[in-house]
C-alpha positions as CSV (number, residue, x, y, z in Angstrom):
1,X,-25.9,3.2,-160.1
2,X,-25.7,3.8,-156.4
3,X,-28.1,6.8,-154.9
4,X,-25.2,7.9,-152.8
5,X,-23.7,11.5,-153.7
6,X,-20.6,13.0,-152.7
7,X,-21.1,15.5,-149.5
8,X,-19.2,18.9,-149.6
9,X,-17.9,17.4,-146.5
10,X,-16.4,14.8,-148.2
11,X,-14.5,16.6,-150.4
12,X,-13.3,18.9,-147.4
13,X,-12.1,16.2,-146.1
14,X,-10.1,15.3,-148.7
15,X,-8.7,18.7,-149.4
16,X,-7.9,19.5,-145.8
17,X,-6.1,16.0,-145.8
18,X,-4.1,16.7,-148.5
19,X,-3.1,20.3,-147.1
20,X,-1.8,18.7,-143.9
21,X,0.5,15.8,-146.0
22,X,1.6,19.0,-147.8
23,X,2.9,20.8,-144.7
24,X,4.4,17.8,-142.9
25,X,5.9,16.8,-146.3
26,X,7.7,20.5,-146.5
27,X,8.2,20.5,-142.4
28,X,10.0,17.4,-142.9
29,X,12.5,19.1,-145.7
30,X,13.1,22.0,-144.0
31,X,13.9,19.9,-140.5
32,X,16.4,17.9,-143.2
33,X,17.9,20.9,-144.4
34,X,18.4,22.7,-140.5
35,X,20.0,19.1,-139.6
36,X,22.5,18.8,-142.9
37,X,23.5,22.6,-142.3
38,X,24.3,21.9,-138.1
39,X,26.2,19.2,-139.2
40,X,28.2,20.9,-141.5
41,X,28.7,23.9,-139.4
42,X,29.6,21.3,-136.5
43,X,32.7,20.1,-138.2
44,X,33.5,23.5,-139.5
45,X,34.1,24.2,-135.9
46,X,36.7,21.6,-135.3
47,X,39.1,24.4,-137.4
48,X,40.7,27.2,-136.1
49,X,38.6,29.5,-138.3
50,X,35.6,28.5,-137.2
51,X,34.1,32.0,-135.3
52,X,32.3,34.7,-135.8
53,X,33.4,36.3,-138.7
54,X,33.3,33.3,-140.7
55,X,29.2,33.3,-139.9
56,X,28.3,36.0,-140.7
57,X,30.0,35.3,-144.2
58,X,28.1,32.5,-144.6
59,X,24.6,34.2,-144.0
60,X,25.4,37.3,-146.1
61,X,26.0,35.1,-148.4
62,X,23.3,33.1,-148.1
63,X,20.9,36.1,-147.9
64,X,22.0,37.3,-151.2
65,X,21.3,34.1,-153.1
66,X,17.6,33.8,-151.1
67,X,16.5,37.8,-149.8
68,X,14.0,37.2,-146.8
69,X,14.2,33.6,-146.0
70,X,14.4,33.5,-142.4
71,X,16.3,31.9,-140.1
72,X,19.8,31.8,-141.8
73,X,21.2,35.0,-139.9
74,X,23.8,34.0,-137.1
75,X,21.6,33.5,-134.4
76,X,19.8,31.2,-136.9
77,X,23.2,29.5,-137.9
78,X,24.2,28.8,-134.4
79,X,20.6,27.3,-133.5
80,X,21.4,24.7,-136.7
81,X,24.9,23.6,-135.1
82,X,23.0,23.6,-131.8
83,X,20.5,21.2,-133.2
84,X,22.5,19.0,-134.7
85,X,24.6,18.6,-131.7
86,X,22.2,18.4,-129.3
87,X,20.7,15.1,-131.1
88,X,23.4,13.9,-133.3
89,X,23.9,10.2,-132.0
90,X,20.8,10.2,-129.8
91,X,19.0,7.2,-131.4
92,X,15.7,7.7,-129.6
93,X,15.0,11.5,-131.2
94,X,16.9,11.4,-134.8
95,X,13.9,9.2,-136.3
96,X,11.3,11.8,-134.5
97,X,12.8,15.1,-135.7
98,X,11.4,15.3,-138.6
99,X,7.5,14.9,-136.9
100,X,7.1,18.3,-135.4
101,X,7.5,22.3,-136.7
102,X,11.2,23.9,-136.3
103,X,9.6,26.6,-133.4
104,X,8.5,23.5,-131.4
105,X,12.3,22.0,-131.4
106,X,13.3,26.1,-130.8
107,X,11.0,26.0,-127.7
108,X,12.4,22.4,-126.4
109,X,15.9,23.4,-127.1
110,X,15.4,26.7,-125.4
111,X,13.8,25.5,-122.3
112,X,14.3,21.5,-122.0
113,X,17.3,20.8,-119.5
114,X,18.0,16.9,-119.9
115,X,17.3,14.6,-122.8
116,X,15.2,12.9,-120.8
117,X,12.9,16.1,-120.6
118,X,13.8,16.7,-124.6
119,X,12.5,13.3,-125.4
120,X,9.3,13.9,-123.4
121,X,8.2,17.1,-124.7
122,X,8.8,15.6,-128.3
123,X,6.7,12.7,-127.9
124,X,4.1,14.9,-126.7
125,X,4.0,17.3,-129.5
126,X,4.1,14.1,-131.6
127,X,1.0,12.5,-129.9
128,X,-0.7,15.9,-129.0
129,X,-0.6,17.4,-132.4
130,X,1.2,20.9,-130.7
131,X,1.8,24.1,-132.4
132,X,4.8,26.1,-131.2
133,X,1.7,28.3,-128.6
134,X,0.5,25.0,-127.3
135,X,3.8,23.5,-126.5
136,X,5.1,26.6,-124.6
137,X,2.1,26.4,-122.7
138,X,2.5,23.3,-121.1
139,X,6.5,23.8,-120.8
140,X,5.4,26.7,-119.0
141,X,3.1,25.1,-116.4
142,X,5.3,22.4,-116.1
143,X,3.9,19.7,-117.2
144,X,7.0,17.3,-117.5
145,X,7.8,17.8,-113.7
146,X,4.4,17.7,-112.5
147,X,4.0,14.5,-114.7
148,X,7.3,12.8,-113.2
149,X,6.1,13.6,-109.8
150,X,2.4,12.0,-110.3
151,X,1.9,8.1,-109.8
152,X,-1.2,7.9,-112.0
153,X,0.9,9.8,-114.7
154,X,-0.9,12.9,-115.5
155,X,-3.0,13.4,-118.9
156,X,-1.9,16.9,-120.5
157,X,-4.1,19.8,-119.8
158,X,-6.4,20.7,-122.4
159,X,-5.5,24.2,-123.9
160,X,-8.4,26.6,-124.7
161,X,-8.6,28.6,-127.5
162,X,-5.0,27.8,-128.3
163,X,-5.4,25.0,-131.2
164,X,-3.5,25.9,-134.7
165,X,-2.1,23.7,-137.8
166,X,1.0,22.2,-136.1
167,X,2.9,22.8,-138.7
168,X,1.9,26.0,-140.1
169,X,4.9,27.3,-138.6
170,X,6.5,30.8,-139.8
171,X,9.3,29.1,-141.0
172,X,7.8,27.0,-143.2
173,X,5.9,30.0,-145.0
174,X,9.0,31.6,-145.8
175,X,10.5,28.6,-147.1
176,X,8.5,27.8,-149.3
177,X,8.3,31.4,-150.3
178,X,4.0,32.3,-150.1
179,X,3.8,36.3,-151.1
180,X,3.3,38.1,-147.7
181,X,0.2,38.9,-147.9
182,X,-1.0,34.8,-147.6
183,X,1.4,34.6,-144.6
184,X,-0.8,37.7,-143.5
185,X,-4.3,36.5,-144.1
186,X,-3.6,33.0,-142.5
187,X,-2.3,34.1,-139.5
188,X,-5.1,36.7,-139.2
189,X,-8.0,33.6,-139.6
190,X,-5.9,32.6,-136.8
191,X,-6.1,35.5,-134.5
192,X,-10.1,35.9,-135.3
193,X,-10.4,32.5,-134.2
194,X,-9.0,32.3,-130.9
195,X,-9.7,36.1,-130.0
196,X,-13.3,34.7,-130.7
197,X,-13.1,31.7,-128.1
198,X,-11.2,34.6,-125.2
199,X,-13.7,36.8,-126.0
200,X,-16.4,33.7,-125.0
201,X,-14.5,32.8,-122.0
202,X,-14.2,36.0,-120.3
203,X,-17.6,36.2,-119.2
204,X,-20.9,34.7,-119.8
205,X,-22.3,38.5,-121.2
206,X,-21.1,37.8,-124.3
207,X,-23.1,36.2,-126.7
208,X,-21.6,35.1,-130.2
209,X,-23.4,37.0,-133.3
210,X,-21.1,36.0,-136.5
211,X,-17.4,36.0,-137.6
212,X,-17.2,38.5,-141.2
213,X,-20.7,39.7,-140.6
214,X,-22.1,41.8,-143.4
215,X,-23.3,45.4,-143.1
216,X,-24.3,46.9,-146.7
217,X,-24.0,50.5,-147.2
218,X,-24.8,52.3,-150.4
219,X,-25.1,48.4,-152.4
220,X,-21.6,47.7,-151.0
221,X,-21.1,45.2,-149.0
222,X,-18.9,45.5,-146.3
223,X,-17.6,42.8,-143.0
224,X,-16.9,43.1,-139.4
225,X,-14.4,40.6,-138.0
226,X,-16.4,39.6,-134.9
227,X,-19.9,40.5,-133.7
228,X,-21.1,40.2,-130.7
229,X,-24.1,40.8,-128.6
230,X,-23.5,42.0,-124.8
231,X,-26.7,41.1,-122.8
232,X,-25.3,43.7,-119.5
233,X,-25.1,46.2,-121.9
234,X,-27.7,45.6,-124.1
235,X,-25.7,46.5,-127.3
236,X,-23.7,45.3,-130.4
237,X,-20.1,45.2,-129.6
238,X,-18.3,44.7,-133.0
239,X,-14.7,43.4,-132.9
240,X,-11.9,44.2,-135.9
241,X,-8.8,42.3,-135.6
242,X,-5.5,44.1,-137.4
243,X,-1.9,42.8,-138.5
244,X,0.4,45.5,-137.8
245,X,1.0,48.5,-135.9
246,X,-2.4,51.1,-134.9
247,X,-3.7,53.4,-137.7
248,X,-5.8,56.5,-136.6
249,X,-7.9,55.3,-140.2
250,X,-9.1,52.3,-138.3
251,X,-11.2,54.1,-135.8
252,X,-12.8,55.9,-139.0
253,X,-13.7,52.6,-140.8
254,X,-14.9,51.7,-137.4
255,X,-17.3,54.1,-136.5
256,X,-18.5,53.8,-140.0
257,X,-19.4,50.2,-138.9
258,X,-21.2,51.1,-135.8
259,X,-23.5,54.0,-137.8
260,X,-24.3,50.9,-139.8
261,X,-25.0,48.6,-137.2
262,X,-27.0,51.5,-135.3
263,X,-29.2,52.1,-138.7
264,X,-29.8,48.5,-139.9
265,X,-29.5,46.2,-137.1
266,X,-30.2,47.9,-133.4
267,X,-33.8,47.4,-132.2
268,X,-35.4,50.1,-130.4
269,X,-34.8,49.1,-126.6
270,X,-30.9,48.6,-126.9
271,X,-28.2,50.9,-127.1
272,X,-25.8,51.9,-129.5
273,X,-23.2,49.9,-130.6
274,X,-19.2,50.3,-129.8
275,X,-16.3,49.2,-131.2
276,X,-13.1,47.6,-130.3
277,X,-10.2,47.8,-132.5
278,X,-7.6,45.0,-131.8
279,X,-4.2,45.3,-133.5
280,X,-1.5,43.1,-133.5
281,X,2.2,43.2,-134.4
282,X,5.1,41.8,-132.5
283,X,6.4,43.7,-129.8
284,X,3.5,46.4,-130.4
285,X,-0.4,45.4,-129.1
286,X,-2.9,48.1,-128.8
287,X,-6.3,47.9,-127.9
288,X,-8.7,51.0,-128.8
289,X,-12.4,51.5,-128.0
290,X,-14.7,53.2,-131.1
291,X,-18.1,54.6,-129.2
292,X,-20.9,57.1,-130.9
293,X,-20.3,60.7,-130.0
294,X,-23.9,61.2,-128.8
295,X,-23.1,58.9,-126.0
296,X,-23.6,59.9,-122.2
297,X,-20.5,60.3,-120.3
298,X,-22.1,58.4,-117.9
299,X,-23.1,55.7,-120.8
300,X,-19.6,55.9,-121.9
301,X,-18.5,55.2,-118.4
302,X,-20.7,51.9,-118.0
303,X,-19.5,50.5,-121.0
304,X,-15.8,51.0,-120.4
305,X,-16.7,49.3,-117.1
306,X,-18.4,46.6,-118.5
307,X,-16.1,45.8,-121.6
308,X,-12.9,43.7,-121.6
309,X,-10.0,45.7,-119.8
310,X,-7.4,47.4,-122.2
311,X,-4.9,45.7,-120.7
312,X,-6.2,42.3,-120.8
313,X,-6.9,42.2,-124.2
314,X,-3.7,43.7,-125.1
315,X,-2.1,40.5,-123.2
316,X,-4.1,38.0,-125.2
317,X,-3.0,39.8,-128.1
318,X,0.8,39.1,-127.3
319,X,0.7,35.8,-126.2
320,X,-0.9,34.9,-129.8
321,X,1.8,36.8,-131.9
322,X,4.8,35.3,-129.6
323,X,6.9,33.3,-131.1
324,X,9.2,31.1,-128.7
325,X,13.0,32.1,-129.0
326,X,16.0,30.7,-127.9
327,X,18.1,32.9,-125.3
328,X,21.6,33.6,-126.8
């Protein structure tokens, strides 16, 4: 027998694997099934009948046999007949359709004005590995142009704190019907993540503690999101990351985190620790400092000076929950 033993790492390997053939497996059906149902909505149009009304038919109808699954309402109709016309007969795309996540071919459809430009952006997501975030990003610095334009034919810009599953797109959760809450705690590992790398890249005061750090109060164990330690300030800054709208009861569970932080972890020479409360929902960002009510005003005022603006935050905040859309 060999002296060689299987690593954790190995077998991480091998799961993660296995999770990606999974997704690009069920990104490829649900591609399938968008194509099949623009084809036949394309040839429904050829009648007289074809409008309107007879949409929104369908997706009641549709709705009633599957309640949730998104995408099948008649914006999400017309985007099907949309994408099968846009490609049907273009030999180049119709063997590549199947390789990237139904947001990215939202975004190229959305934004893309040739099929030369169409072709290019596909390829990339192909080769790049894009999510739906990533993709729009370069779209939106104009990468195609710019790339056109250059004779040594431009590398593509590498994205910070932007890189997710490509194909752990929204669509494919609810077609394969995961319970809410999964959709929920996946997406929030997400936000963590990248809020993590902003938070690193606004400035260098910032200095990474842990991600889920554990405070214990009364033999109950308890974790903050993000913790951080802010050398100007000279104080613990933790970070809790929400899905949905703002809930006064999260500056409560908050400042119950800093009285721990204060009790067990503070040294002497720094000062108490604040709180920011970061929630996220579509449409609905808010940002909201948690500080100890035996703060100075003029304390209070240094660390509102010295922490990430509101506003910027809140901005970060929508740009991870957008979704690209295509105009009507």
């Amino acid at each position: 027998m060999g002296n060689d033993l299987v690593s954790a790492a190995d077998l991480i390997k091998i799961i993660d694997e296995s999770r990606q053939n999974a997704l690009k497996k069920v990104n490829e059906e649900l591609i399938n099934m968008y194509w099949k149902v623009g084809e036949l909505l394309s040839k429904e149009a050829e009648q007289a009948s074809f409008g309107d009304a007879y949409i929104d038919g369908i997706a009641n109808e549709i709705q009633q046999a599957f309640p949730g699954i998104k995408g099948f309402n008649r914006r999400g109709l017309y985007r099907m007949k949309k994408f099968y016309e846009t490609y049907a007969g273009d030999e180049f795309v119709t063997t590549l359709l199947t390789q990237i996540s139904w947001s990215n071919h939202l975004a190229i459809m959305s934004k893309a004005k040739t099929p030369e430009e169409r072709h290019f952006y596909i390829t990339l997501c192909i080769k790049e590995s894009y999510s739906a975030r990533e993709l729009e990003r370069q779209i939106n610095s104009g990468y195609y142009e710019r790339y056109m334009l250059s004779q040594d034919k431009l590398l593509p810009e590498p994205i910070q704190g932007l890189k997710d599953n490509p194909f752990l797109d929204s669509y494919i959760m609810e077609f394969i019907d995961l319970p809410k809450s999964y959709k929920e705690k996946d997406f929030r590992k997400a936000l963590i993540q990248n809020m993590k790398d902003f938070i690193l890249e606004l400035g260098k005061d910032f200095t990474f503690i842990d991600e889920e750090y554990v405070v214990q109060v009364g033999g109950e164990d308890y974790s903050i999101d993000l913790l951080f330690f802010h050398r100007g300030l000279q104080c613990l800054v933790a970070f809790e990351l929400k899905v949905g709208k703002f809930k006064p009861e999260y500056v409560s569970k908050m400042d119950f985190y800093l009285e721990a932080l204060d009790r067990q972890k503070k040294k002497e020479h720094e000062n108490p620790s604040v709180g920011l409360i970061l929630c996220a929902a579509k449409n609905d960002e808010v940002v909201e400092y948690a500080m100890s009510r035996t703060m100075s005003p003029m304390l209070v005022s240094e660390y509102k000076l010295q922490l990430p603006d509101k506003k910027v935050l809140e901005r970060k905040l929508q740009e991870l929950v957008n979704i690209p859309q295509i105009e009507d």
